[in-house]
C-alpha positions in Angstrom: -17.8 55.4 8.8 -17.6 51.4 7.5 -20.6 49.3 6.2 -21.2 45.9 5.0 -21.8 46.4 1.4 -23.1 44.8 -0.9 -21.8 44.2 -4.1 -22.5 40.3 -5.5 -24.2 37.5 -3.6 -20.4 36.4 -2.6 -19.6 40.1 -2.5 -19.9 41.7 0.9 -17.4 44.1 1.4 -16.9 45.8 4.9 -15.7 49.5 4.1 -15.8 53.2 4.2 -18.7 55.2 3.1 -20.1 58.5 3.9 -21.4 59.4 7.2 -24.6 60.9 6.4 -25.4 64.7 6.9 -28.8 65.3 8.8 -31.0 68.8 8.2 -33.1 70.0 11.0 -35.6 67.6 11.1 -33.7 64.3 11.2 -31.7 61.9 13.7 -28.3 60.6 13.2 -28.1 56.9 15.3 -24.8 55.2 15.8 -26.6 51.8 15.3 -25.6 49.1 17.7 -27.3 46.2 16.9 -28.8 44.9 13.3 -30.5 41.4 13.0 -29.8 39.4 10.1 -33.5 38.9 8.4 -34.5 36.5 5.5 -35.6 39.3 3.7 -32.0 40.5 3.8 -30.7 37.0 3.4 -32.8 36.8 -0.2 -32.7 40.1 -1.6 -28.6 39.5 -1.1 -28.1 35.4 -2.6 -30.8 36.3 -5.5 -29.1 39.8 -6.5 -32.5 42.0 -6.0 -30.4 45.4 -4.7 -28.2 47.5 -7.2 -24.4 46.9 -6.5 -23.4 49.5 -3.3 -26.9 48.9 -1.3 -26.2 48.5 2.7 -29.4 46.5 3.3 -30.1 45.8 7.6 -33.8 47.0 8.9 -34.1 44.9 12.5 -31.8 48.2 13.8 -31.5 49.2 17.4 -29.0 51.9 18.4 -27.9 55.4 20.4 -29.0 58.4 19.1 -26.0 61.0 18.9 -27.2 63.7 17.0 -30.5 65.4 16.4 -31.6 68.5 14.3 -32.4 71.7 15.6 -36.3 71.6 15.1 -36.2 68.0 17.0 -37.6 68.0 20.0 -38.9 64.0 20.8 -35.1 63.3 21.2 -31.9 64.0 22.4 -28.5 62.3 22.0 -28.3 59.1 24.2 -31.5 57.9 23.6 -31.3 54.3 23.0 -33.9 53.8 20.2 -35.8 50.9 17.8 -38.1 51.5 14.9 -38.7 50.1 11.6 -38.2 51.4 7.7 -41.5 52.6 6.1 -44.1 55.1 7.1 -47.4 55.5 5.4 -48.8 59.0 5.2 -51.7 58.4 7.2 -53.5 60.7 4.9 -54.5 58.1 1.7 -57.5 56.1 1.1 -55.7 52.8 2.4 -55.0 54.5 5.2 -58.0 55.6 6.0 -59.3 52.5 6.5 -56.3 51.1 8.7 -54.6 49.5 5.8 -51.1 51.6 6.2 -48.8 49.4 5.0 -50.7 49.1 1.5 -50.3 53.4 1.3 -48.8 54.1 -1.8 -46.0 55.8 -0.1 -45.0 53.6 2.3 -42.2 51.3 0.3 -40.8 54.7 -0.7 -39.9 55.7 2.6 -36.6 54.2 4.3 -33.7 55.2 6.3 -30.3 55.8 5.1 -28.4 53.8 4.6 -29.5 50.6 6.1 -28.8 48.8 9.6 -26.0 47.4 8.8 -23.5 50.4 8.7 -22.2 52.3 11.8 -24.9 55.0 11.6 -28.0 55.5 10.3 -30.2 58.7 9.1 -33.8 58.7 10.2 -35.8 61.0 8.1 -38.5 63.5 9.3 -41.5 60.9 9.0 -39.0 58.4 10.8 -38.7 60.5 13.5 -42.2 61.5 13.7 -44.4 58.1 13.7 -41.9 54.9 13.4 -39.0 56.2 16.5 -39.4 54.2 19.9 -37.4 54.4 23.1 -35.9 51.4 24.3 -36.6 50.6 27.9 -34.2 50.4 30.6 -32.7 47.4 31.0 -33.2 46.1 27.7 -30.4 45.2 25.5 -29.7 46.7 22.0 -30.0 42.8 20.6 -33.1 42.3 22.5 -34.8 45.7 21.0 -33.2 44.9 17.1 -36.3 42.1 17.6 -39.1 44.6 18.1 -39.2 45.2 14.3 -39.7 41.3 13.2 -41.8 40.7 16.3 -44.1 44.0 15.7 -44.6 41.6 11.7 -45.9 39.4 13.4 -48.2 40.8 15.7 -49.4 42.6 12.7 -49.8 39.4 11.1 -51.6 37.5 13.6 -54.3 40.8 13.6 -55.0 40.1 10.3 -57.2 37.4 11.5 -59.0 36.8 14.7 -56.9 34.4 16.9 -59.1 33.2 19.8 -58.0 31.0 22.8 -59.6 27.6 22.2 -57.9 28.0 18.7 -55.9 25.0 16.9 -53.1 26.7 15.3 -50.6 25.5 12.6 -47.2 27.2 12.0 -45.7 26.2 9.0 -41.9 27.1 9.6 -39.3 27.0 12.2 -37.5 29.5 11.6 -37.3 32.7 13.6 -40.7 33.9 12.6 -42.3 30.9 12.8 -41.0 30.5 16.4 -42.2 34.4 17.2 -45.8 33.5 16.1 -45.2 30.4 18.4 -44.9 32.3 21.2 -47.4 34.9 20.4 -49.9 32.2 20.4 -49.1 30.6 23.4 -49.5 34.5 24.8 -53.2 34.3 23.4 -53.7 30.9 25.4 -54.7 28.7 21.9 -55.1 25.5 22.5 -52.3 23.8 20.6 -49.5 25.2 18.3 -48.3 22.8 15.8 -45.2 23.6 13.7 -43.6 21.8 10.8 -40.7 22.3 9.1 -37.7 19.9 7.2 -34.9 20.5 9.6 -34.9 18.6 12.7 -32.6 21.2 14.9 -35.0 23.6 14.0 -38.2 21.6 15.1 -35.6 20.4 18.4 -36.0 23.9 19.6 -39.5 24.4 18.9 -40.7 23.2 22.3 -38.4 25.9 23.6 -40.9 28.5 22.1 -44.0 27.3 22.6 -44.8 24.6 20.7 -46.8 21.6 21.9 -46.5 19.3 18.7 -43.5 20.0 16.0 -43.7 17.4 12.4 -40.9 16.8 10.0 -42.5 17.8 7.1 -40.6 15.6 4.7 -41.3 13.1 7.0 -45.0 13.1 8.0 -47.7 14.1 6.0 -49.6 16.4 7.5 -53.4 14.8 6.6 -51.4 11.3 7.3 -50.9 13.2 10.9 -54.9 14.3 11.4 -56.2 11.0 10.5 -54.1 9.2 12.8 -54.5 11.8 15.6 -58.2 11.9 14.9 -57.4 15.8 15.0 -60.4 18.0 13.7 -58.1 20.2 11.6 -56.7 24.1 12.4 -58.6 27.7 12.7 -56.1 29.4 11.8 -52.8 28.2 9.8 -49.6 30.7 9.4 -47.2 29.9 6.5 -44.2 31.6 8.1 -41.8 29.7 4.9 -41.5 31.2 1.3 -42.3 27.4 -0.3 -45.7 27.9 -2.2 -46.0 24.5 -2.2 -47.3 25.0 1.2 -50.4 26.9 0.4 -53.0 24.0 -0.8 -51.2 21.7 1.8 -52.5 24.2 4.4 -55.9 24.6 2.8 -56.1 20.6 3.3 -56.3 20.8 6.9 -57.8 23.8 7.2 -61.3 23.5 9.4 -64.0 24.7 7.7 -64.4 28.3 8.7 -60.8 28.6 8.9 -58.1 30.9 7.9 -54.8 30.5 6.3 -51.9 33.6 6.7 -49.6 33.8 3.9 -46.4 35.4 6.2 -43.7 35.1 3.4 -43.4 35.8 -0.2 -43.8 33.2 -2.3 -41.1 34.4 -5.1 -40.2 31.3 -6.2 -42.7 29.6 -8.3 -45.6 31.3 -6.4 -48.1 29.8 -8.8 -49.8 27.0 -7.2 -53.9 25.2 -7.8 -56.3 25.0 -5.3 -59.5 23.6 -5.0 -61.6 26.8 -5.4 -64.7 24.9 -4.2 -63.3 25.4 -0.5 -64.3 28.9 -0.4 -67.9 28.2 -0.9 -68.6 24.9 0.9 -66.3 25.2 3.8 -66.2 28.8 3.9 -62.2 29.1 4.6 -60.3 32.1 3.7 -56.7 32.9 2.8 -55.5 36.6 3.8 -52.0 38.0 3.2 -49.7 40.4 5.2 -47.1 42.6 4.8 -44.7 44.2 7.1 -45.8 46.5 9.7 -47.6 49.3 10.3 -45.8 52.1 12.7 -48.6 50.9 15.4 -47.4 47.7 15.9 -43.7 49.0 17.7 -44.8 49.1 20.9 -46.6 46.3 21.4 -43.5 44.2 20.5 -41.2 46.5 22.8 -43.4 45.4 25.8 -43.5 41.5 24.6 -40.3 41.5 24.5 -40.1 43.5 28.0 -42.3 41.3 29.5 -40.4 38.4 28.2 -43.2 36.5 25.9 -40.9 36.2 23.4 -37.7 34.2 24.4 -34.8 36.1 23.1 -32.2 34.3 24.8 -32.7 31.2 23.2 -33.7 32.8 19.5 -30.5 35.1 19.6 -28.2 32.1 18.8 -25.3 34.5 17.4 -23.7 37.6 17.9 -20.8 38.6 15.5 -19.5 42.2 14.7 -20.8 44.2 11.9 -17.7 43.5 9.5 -19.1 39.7 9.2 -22.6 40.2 7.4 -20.9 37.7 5.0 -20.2 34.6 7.6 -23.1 35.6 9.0 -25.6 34.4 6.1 -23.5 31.6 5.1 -24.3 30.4 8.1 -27.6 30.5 8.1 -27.3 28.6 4.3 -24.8 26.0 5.6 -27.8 24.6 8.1 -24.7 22.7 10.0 -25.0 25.0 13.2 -27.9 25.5 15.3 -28.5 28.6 13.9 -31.5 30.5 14.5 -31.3 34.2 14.4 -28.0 36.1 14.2 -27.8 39.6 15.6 -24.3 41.9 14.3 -23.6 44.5 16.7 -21.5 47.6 15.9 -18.6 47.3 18.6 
């Protein structure tokens, strides 16, 4: 079977590698559709994966062979599920905090989405395997895993309606939570980013007010809109920068969600007082737990995320390379970009 490989930050290479073997317990998927994730997009330009990694985790795809002992599924099933399983046994687990279980990051499928097939271990096929639903496309259901992040997000924190939300971010996650929001009937989503085509098509998802960050200044903004501030702020952009701007214009009481890793230069200061006096908060939140899957499978059904218009390419497998230079160039309206295996 081919794969795009990688091998250098200007080293993709589509080529042959092995088709994996499955035992009793596993799935073999001929994946049909991978999106393209920042997570990818860094690990790639900043060299984080040993030369020969085939990286890809949004995955949707047909299953076409199962072991023996599986029962759940049979081949073509259309199917969507995520990367890491807890063991639902631990102490984090216990207490509902799955993707903190020790063995979660050690689980993963093999290789990764973008290659023509993909092995789902046992524990994949046991607790992280979801049927697509009629009528869905594979591109649609390769969202359910950055959408199901999100929702798992957004619960780490209550979100009421009535709530004044900030998103900080434009880019496909940021525009998810947008819509996720609007789902939960707050009463106004903000989002700022630096790229205007980005903020252009915010409106598109939900937002009621979108600021050019390196324009406005965001306490500039409050004073002159005599806003009271946000309950709840998501920063949905890796800048760490971001953190004690979102702290400023927090309400007191209020919450900020660190979405994104802050890997470069993630040291930041903070007026510590505002924990005491104004009681806000700052929680953080990784990936997804296996329970989130299906919620995101029916937003997506029920069309509260707009996948049309966040889909904004579709290229073949073989161009995992073109496909995150454009997403660095920033020339096209790009937003997400899906490769399907064709």
């Amino acid at each position: 079977m081919k794969a795009s490989v990688f091998y250098g930050k200007n080293d993709i290479r589509f080529e042959e590698v092995d088709k994996p073997d499955i035992s009793d317990k596993e799935i073999l998927i001929q994946m049909k559709a991978c999106g393209l994730c920042g997570t990818d997009i860094h690990k790639i330009t900043e060299e984080l994966v040993p030369a020969g990694s085939v990286l890809g985790h949004e995955y949707a795809g047909e299953v076409v062979a199962v072991g023996k002992e599986v029962s759940e599924f049979r081949p073509g099933d259309r199917v969507t599920g995520g990367i890491h399983v807890p063991c639902f046994t631990c102490e984090q687990c216990s207490r509902g905090h799955y993707t903190l279980c020790p063995e979660f990051k050690k689980t993963n499928i093999h290789p990764g989405g973008f290659a023509e097939y993909i092995k789902l271990p046992e524990e994949h096929v046991k607790h992280l395997l979801y049927k697509i639903p009629d009528g869905m496309s594979y591109s649609k259901a390769s969202l359910a895993e950055p959408v199901a992040c999100c929702i798992h997000g957004q619960k780490a924190v209550g979100i009421h309606a009535g709530d004044r939300v900030l998103v900080m971010g434009a880019g496909p996650i940021g525009l998810i939570h947008s819509q996720l929001l609007k789902n939960k009937l707050v009463k106004e989503v903000v989002i700022t980013d630096v790229s205007d085509h980005r903020l252009n098509h915010a409106h598109e998802f939900g937002a009621d007010v979108t600021i050019n960050a390196a324009e406005k200044n965001l306490e500039t903004y409050l004073e002159e809109q005599n806003h009271p501030g946000f309950n709840v702020i998501i920063i949905a952009a890796g800048v760490s920068a971001l953190l004690p701007q979102a702290m400023n214009v927090l309400k007191r009481g209020g919450t900020v969600i660190c979405f994104s890793p802050f890997t470069m230069k993630p040291s930041v200061e903070i007026d510590a007082s505002m924990f005491f006096h104004d009681e806000k908060s700052i929680v953080g939140t990784y990936s997804v737990s296996p329970y989130e899957f299906e919620e995101a499978i029916l937003a997506i059904q029920k069309g509260v995320i707009n996948t049309e218009a966040l889909i904004t390419h579709v290229m073949p497998l073989s161009n995992l390379g073109k496909a995150i230079e454009l997403t660095q160039e920033k020339t096209e309206n790009v937003l997400k970009i899906v490769l399907k295996n064709e």
